[in-house]
C-alpha positions as CSV (number, residue, x, y, z in Angstrom):
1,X,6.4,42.6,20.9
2,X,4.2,44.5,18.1
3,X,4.6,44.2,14.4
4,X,6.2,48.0,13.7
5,X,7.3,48.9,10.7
6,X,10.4,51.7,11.0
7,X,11.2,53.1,8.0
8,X,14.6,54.0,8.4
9,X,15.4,58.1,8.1
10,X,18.4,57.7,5.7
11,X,17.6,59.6,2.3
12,X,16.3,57.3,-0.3
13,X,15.8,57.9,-3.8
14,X,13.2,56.1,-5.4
15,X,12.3,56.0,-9.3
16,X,9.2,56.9,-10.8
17,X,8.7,53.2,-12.0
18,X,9.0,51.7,-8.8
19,X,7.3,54.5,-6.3
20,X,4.7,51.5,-6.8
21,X,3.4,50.0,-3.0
22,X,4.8,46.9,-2.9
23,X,2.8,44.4,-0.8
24,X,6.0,44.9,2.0
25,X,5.2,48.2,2.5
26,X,1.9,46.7,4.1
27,X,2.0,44.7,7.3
28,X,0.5,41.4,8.0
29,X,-1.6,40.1,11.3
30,X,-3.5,37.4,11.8
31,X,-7.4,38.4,11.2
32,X,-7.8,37.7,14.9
33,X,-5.8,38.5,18.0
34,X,-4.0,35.4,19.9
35,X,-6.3,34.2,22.5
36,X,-4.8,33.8,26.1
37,X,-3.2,30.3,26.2
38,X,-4.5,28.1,29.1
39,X,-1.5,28.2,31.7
40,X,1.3,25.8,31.3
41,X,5.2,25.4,32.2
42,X,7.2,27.2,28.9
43,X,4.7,27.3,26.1
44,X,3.9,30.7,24.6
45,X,5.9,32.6,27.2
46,X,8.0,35.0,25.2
47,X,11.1,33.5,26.0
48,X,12.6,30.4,25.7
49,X,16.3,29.0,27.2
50,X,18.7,26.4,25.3
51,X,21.0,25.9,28.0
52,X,22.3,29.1,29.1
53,X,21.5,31.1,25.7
54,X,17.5,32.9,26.4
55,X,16.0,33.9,23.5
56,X,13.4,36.1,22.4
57,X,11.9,36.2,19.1
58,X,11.3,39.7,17.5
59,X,8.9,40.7,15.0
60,X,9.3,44.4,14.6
61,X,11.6,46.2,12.4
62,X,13.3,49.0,10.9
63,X,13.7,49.5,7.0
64,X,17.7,49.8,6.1
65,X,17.9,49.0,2.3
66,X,15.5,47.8,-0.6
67,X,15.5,47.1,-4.3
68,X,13.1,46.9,-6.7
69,X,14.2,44.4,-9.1
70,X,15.3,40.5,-9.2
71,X,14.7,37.8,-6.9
72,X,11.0,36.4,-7.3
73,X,8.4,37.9,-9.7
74,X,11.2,40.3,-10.3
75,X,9.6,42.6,-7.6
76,X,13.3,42.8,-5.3
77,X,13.1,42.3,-1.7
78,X,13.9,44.5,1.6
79,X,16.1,44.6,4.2
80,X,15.8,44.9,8.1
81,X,17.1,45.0,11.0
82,X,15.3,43.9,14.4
83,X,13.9,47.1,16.5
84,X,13.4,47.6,19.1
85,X,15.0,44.7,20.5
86,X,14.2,44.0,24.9
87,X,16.4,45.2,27.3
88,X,19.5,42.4,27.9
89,X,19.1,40.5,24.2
90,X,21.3,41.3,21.1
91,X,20.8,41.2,17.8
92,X,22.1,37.8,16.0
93,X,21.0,39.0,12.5
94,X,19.1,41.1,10.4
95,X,16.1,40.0,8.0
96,X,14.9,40.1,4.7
97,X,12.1,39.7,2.9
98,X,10.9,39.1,-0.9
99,X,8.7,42.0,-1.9
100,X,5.9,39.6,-3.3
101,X,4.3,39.3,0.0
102,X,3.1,41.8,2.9
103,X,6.3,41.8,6.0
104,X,5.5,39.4,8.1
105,X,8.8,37.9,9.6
106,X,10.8,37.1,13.1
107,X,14.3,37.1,14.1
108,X,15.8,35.9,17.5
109,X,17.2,37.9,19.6
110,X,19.8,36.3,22.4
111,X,20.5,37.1,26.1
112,X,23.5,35.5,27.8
113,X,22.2,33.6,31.0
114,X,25.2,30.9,31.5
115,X,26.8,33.0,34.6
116,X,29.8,32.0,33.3
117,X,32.8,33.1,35.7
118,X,35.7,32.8,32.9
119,X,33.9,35.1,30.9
120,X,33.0,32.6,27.9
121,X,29.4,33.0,27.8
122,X,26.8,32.3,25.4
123,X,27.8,35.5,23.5
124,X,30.3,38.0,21.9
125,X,30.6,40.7,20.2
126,X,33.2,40.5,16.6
127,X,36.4,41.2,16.4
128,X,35.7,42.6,12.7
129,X,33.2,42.2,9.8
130,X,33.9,41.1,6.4
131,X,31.9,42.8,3.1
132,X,30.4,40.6,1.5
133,X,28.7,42.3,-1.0
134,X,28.0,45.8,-2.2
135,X,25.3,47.0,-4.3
136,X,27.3,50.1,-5.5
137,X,27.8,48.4,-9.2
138,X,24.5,47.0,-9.4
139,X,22.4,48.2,-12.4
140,X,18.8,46.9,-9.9
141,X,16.2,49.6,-9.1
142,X,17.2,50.3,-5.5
143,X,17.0,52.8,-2.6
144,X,20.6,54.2,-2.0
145,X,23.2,51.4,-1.9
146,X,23.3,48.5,0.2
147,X,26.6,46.8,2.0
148,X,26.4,43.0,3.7
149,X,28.8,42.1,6.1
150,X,29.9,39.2,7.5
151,X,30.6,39.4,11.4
152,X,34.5,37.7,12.2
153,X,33.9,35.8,15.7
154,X,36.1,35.3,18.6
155,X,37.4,31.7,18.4
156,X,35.0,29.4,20.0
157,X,32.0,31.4,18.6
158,X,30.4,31.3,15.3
159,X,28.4,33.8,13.2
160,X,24.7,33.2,13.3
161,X,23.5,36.0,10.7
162,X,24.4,38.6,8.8
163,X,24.6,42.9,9.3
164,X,22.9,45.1,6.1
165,X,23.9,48.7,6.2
166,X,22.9,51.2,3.4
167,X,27.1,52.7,4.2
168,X,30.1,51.8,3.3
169,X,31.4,52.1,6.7
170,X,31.7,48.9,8.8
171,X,29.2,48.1,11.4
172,X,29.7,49.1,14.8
173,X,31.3,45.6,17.4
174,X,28.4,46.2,19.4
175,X,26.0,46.1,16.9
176,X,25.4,42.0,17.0
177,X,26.7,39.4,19.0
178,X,28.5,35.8,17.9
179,X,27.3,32.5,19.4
180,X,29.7,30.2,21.5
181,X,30.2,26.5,19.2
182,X,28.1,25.0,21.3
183,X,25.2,26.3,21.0
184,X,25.6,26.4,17.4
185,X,24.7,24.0,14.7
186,X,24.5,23.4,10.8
187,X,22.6,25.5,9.0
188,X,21.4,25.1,4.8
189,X,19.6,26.9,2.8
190,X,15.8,27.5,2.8
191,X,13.5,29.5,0.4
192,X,15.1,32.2,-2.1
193,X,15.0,35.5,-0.9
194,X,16.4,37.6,-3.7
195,X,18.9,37.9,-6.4
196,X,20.4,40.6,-8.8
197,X,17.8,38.0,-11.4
198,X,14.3,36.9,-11.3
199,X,15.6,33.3,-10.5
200,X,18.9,31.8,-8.9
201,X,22.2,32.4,-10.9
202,X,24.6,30.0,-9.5
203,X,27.5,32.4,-10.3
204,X,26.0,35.5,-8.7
205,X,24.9,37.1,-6.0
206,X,21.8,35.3,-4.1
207,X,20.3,35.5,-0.4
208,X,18.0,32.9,1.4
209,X,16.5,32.3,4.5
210,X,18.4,29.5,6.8
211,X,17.4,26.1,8.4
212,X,18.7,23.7,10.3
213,X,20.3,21.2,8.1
214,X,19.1,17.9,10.8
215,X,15.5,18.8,10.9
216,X,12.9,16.3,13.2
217,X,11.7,15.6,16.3
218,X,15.1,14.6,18.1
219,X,16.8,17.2,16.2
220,X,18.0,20.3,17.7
221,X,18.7,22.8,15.6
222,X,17.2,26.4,15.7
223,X,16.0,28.3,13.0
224,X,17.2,32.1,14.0
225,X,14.8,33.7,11.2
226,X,17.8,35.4,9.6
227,X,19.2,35.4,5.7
228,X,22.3,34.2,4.6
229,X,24.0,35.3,1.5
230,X,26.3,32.9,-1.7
231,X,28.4,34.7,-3.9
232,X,29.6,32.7,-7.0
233,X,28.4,29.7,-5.0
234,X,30.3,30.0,-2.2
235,X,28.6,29.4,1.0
236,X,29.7,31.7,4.2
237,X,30.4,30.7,7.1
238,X,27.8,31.2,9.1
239,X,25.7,28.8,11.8
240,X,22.2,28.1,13.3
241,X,21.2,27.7,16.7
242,X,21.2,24.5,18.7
243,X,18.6,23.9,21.9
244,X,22.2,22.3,24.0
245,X,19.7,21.4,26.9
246,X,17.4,19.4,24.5
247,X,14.3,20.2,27.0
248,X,10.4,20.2,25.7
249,X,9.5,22.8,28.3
250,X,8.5,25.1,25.5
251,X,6.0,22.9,24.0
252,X,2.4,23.1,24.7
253,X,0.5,20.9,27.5
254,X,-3.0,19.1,26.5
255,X,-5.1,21.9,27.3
256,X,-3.0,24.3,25.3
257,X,-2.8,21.8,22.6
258,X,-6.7,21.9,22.3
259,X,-6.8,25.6,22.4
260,X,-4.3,25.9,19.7
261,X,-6.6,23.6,17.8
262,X,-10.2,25.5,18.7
263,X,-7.5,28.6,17.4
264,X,-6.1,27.1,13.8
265,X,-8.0,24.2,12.9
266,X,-8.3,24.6,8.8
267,X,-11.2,24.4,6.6
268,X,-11.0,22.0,3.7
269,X,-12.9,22.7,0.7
270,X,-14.0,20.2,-1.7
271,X,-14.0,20.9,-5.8
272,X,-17.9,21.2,-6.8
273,X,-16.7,17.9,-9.0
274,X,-15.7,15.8,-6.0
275,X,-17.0,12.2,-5.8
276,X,-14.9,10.9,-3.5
277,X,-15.3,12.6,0.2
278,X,-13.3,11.8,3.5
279,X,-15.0,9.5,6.2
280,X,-13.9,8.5,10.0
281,X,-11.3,5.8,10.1
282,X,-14.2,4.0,12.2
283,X,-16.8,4.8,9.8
284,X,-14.6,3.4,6.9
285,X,-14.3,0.0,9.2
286,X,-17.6,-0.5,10.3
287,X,-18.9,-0.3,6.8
288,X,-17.1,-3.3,5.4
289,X,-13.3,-2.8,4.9
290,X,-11.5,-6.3,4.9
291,X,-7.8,-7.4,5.7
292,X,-6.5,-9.3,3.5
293,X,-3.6,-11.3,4.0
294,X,-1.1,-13.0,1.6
295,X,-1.5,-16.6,0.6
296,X,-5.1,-16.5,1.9
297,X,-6.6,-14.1,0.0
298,X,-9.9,-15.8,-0.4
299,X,-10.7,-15.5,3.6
300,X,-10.4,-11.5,4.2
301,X,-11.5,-10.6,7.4
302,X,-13.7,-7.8,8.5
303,X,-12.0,-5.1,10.3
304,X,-13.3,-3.9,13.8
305,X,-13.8,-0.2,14.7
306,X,-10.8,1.0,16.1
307,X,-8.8,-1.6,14.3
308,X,-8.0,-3.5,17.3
309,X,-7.5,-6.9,15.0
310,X,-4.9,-4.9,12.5
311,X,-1.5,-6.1,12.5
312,X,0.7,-4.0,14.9
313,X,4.3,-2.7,13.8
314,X,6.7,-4.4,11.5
315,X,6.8,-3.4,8.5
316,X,5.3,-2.7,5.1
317,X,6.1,-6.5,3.9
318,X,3.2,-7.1,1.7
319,X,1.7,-9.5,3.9
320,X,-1.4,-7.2,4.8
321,X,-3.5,-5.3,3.0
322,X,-7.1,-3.2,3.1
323,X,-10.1,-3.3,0.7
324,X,-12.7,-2.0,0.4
325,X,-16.2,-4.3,0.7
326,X,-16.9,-7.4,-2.0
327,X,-20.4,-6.5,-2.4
328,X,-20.4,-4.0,-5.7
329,X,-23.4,-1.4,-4.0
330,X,-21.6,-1.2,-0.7
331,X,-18.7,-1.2,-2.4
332,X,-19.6,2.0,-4.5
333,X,-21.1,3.5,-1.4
334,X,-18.3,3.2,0.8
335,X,-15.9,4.9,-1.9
336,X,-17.6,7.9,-1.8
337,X,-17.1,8.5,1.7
338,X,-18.9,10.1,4.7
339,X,-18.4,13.8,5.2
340,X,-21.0,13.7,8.1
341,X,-18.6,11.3,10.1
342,X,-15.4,12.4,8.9
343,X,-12.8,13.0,11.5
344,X,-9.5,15.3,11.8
345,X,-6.5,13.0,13.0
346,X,-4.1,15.4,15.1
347,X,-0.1,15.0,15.6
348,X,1.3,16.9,17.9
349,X,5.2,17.4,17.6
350,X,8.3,19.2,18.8
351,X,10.2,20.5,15.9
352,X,13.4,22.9,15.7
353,X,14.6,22.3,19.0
354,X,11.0,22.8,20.5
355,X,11.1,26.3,19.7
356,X,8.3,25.5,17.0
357,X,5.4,22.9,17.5
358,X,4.1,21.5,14.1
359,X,0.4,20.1,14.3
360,X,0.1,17.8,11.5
361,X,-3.7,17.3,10.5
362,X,-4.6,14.1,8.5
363,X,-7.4,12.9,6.6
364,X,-8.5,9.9,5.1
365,X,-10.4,9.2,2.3
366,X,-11.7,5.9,1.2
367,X,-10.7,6.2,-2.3
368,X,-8.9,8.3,-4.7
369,X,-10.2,8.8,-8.2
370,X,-8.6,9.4,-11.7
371,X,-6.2,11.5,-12.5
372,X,-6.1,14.3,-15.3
373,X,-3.9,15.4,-17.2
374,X,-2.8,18.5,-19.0
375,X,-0.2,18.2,-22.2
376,X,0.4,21.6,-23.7
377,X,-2.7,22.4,-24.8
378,X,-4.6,18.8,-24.1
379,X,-6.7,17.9,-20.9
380,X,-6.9,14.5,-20.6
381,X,-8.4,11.6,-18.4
382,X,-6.1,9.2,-16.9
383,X,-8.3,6.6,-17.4
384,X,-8.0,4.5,-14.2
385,X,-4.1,6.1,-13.3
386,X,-4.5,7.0,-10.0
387,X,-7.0,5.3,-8.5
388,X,-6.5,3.5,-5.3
389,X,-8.0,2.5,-2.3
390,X,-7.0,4.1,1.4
391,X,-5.9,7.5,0.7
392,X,-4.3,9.8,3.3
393,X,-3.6,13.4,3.0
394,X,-2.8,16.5,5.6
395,X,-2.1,20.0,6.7
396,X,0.6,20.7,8.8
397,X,0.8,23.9,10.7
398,X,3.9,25.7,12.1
399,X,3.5,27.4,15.6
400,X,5.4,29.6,17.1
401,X,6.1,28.0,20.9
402,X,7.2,31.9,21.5
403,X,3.8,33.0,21.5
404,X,1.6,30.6,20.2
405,X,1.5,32.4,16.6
406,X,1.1,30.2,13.3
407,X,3.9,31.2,11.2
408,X,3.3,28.8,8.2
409,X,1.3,25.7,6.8
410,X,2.5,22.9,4.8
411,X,-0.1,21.9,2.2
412,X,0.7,18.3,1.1
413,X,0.6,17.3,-2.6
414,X,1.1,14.0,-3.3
415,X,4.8,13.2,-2.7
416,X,6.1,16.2,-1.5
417,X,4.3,19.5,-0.9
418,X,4.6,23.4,-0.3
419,X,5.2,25.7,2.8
420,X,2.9,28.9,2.3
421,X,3.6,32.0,5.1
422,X,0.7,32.6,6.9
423,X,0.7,36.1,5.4
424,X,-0.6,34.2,2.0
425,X,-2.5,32.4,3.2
426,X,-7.3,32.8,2.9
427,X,-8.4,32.6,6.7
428,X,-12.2,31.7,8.1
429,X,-13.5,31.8,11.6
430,X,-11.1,33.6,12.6
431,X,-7.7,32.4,12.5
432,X,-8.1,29.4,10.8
433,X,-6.6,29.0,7.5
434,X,-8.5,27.7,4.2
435,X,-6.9,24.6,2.1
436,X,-8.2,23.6,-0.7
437,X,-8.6,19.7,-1.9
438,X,-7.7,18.7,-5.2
439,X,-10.3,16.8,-7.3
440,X,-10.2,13.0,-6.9
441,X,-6.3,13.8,-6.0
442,X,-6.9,15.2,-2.4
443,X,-3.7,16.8,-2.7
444,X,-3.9,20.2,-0.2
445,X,-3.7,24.0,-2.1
446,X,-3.8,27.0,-0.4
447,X,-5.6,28.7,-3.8
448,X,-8.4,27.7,-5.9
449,X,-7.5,27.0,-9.6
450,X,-5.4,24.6,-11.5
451,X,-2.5,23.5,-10.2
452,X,-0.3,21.8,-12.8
453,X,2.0,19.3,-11.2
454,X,4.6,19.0,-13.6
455,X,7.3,21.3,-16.2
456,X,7.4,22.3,-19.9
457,X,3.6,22.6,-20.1
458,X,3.1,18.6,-19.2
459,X,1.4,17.6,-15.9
460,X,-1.0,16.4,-13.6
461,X,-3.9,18.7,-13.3
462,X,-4.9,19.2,-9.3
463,X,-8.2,21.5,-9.9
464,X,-8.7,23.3,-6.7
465,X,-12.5,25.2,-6.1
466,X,-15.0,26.3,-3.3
467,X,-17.6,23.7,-3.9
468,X,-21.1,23.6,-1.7
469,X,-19.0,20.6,0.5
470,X,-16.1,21.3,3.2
471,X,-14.3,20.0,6.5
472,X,-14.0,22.2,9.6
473,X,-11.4,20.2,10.8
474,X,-12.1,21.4,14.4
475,X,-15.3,20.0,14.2
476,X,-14.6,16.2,14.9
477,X,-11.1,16.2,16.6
478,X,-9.4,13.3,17.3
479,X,-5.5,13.6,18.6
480,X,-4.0,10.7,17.9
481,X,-0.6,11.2,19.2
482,X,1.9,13.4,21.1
483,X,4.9,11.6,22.2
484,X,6.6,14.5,23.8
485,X,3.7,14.5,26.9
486,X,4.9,11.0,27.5
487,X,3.1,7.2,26.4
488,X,-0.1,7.4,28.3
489,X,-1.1,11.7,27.8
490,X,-2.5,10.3,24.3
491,X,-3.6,6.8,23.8
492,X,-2.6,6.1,20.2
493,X,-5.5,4.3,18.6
494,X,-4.6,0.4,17.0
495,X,-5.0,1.8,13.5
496,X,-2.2,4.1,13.8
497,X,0.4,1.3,14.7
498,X,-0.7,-0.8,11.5
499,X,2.3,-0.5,9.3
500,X,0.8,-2.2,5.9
501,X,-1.2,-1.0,3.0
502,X,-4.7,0.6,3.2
503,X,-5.3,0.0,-0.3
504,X,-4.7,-3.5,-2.5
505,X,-2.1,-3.6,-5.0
506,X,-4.2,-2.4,-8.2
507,X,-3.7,-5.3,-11.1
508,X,-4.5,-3.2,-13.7
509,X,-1.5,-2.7,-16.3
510,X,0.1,1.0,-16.3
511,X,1.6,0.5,-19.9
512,X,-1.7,0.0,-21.1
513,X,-3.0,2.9,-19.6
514,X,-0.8,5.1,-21.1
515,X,-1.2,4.1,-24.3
516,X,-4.7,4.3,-24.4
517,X,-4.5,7.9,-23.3
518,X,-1.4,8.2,-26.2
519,X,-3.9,7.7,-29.1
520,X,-4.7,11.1,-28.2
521,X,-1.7,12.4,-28.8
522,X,0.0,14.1,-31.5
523,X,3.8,12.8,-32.5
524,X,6.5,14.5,-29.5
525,X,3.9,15.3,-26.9
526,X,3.6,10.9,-26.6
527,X,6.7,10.4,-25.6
528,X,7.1,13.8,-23.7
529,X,4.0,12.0,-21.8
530,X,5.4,8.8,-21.3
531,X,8.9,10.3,-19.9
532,X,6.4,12.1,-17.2
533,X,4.6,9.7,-16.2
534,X,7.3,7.2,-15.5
535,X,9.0,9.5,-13.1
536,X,5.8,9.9,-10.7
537,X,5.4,8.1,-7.7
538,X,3.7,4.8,-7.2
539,X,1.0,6.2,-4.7
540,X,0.5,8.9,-7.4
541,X,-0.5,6.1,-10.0
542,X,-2.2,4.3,-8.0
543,X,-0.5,0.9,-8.1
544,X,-0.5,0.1,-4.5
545,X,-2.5,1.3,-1.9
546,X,-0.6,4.0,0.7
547,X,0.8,3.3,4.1
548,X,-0.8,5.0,7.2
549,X,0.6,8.4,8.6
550,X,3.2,6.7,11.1
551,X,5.1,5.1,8.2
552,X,5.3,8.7,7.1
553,X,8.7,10.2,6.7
554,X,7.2,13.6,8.2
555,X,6.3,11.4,11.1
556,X,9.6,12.2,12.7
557,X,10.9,14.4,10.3
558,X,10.1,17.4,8.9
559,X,8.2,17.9,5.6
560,X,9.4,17.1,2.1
561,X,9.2,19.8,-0.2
């Protein structure tokens, strides 16, 4: 299935103001074509089955209704419908996209494959629709008028997106299908699509993407690709899908797994600043990082290369903790890292009912330096806020198990991060997207510049830049786990099963640290400080050193944002 654009042939009337092209009117591919995945049992086959519901995901579309104002940047959004859709699937909702960004979305399509003798398949048509909204008495910059209905399902069956017409006249049965129950699961909202405003009105009339509310690696709900719609709050009532069989025949064998990687591993660039580089795990070992353990901290112990002597499971307890070297000159040395020997650590992981896989891509840096800050119009060190030792970071991308295409990449920032659409994202080699680490912070960006982390003008500055240093993560690939293939397809190295600290608790006293960096302040901005800093994290300022990326809620879940 190609990306087409259709633009639909109903007259349109378009001002002079917005006759504009909008990124949307431009289509987005990857720079390269998908290579031909290395043979396997489900993965990248075009079709995937939950259980007796086939789906297909569709990527083409045909242009029903757009406006030119509100929603994000103010720049409107369009609507869609999928088209063409394969012979025997049916539409289970239309799209829509934010104009910020050139199209680059998917629905899914459903086929009823349950052979069902009593006739309650997988699908139905409605027995009506309800309006939902009408664009009619909107004052927004807009092409025609645009009506969004609600599809009424048989009982048993559940809506799982919504119909956009540019007529008032309701929607033909046939035009969709409705979901039986059971198939179905809870949906929430996702990222903000548009709105009659340039940001959410809780009282009027706003559309987002959906997601599966239970999100993880055990989890079985289905993102559909669809948009769902609040008036005044109110939610509709509306579903995702659900993977009933709860099968991993869609995900990609160990072969297709390394193709995938030779195909997307990112590039990491380093700010031209950067002191503090990434190393191997191994490398970080071998040249002097101790364990230390509580109540006899004067006899650390050297650790071995793979970290076969580490402490396996339990839990973060305080017990055990890493350092870096005694002596002061290996000490320095090993801060700085290796970039030679650095390695890429690979996950490997079902997610949304194993119609997506996520590849989560960590790295480890020795150490993490100061933190800077920006208050209103002041850029100033942290002093030693946010150093610590042991310091873990990562990509994650977001493949398609349809086809094998990356659809999105988390870029983690500290405590949380941000999902960027591959459409906006800066490729090299190929298909591999760019990231950006953060000076001293090693927090992931998908742009250079400053990246204030923080409101009202107060925040910690993540500078961004294409320094003379970077990572090809595909470079030095180690894949450190895939449970879905099963306990011995991926021998999990010792290190990863170490549940403590890489870093010591740092003794030094925050308070005093702020106030050092208050004397530079004028009146309001030191307290506006204060009440900013005492809401971040403790990894963020550096008190204690970080857990590995098993103790990670992402682990089995999916990312924070």
């Amino acid at each position: 299935m190609g990306n087409c654009l259709n633009i639909s042939s109903s007259p349109t009337t378009i001002s002079e103001e917005t006759s504009k092209p909008l990124p949307i009117e431009a289509m987005f591919k990857l720079p390269s074509p998908l290579p031909a995945w290395p043979p396997g049992e489900g993965f990248g086959g075009g079709t995937i089955d939950l259980g007796g519901l086939e789906l297909c995901e569709v990527s083409s579309f045909t242009k029903v209704w757009a406006t030119h104002q509100g929603g994000p940047g103010n720049l409107g959004a369009t609507f869609f419908e999928p088209s063409p859709i394969p012979d025997g699937f049916f539409m289970l909702g239309g799209y829509a996209q934010p104009n910020k960004r050139p199209l680059f979305g998917w629905v899914l399509a459903g086929k009823d494959v349950t052979n069902d003798p009593s006739g309650a398949g997988a699908l139905k048509p409605p027995i009506d629709y309800t309006l939902v909204w009408s664009s009619e008495s909107s004052k927004i910059k807009q092409d025609g008028s645009g009506y969004i209905w609600l599809p009424t399902p048989s009982d048993g069956y559940k809506a799982a997106g919504l119909v956009i017409t540019n007529s008032p006249a309701k929607p033909p049965l046939d035009k969709i299908r409705c979901v039986r129950a059971d198939f179905t699961d809870v949906y929430q909202t996702d990222e903000w699509i548009w709105g009659e405003d340039d940001e959410v009105k809780p009282n009027g009339f706003n559309v987002f993407y959906t997601r599966p509310a239970n999100r993880g690696v055990q989890a079985q709900g289905v993102s559909t690709g669809t948009f769902t719609a609040q008036n005044n709050g109110a939610a509709l009532s509306i579903a995702c899908l659900k993977n009933a069989k709860g099968g991993l025949s869609s995900m990609p064998n160990l072969s297709q797994i390394q193709a995938l990687i030779q195909a997307y591993s990112p590039w990491i660039y380093f700010h031209p600043d950067e002191k503090f580089l990434p190393s191997s795990v191994s490398w970080f070992f071998e040249n002097g990082a101790l364990l230390y353990k509580k109540g006899e901290e004067s006899k650390p112990v050297a650790v071995k290369p793979r970290g076969s002597n580490l402490p396996q499971g339990g839990s973060n307890d305080g017990s055990y903790w890493l350092d870096l070297p005694t002596d002061n000159s290996a000490k320095e040395r090993v801060k700085k890292g290796n970039l030679q020997e650095a390695e890429a650590y690979f996950h490997v992981k079902p997610m949304l009912g194993a119609t997506f896989t996520d590849i989560a891509i960590w790295v480890f840096y020795p150490f993490n330096g100061a933190a800077r800050a920006k208050v209103e119009f002041i850029n100033i060190s942290l002093g030693k806020i946010g150093e610590h030792v042991g310091d873990w970071e990562h990509v994650t991308l977001r493949i398609s198990n349809f086809n094998g295409e990356l659809k999105r990449v988390f870029f983690s920032e500290h405590s949380s991060g941000t999902w960027t659409s591959a459409s906006e994202l800066e490729f090299k080699d190929g298909n591999k997207p760019v990231a950006y680490s953060s000076l001293h912070g090693h927090a992931a960006y998908p742009k250079q510049g400053a990246n204030l982390q923080g409101s009202g003008g107060i925040g910690i500055r993540n500078d961004t830049g294409k320094g003379k240093l970077f990572m090809d993560t595909g470079a030095r690939v180690s894949v450190m786990a895939a449970e879905y293939l099963g306990p011995s397809a991926v021998v999990e190295p010792p290190w990863l099963n170490y549940a403590r600290e890489w870093g010591p608790k740092i003794e030094y006293n925050i308070a005093e640290e702020v106030k050092k960096v208050e004397k530079v302040l004028p009146g309001k901005l030191k307290r506006d400080f204060e009440n900013f800093i005492n809401r971040l994290p403790n990894e963020m300022l550096g008190e204690e050193g970080p857990t590995g990326p098993k103790m990670k809620n992402s682990w089995i879940g999916d990312e924070k944002i």
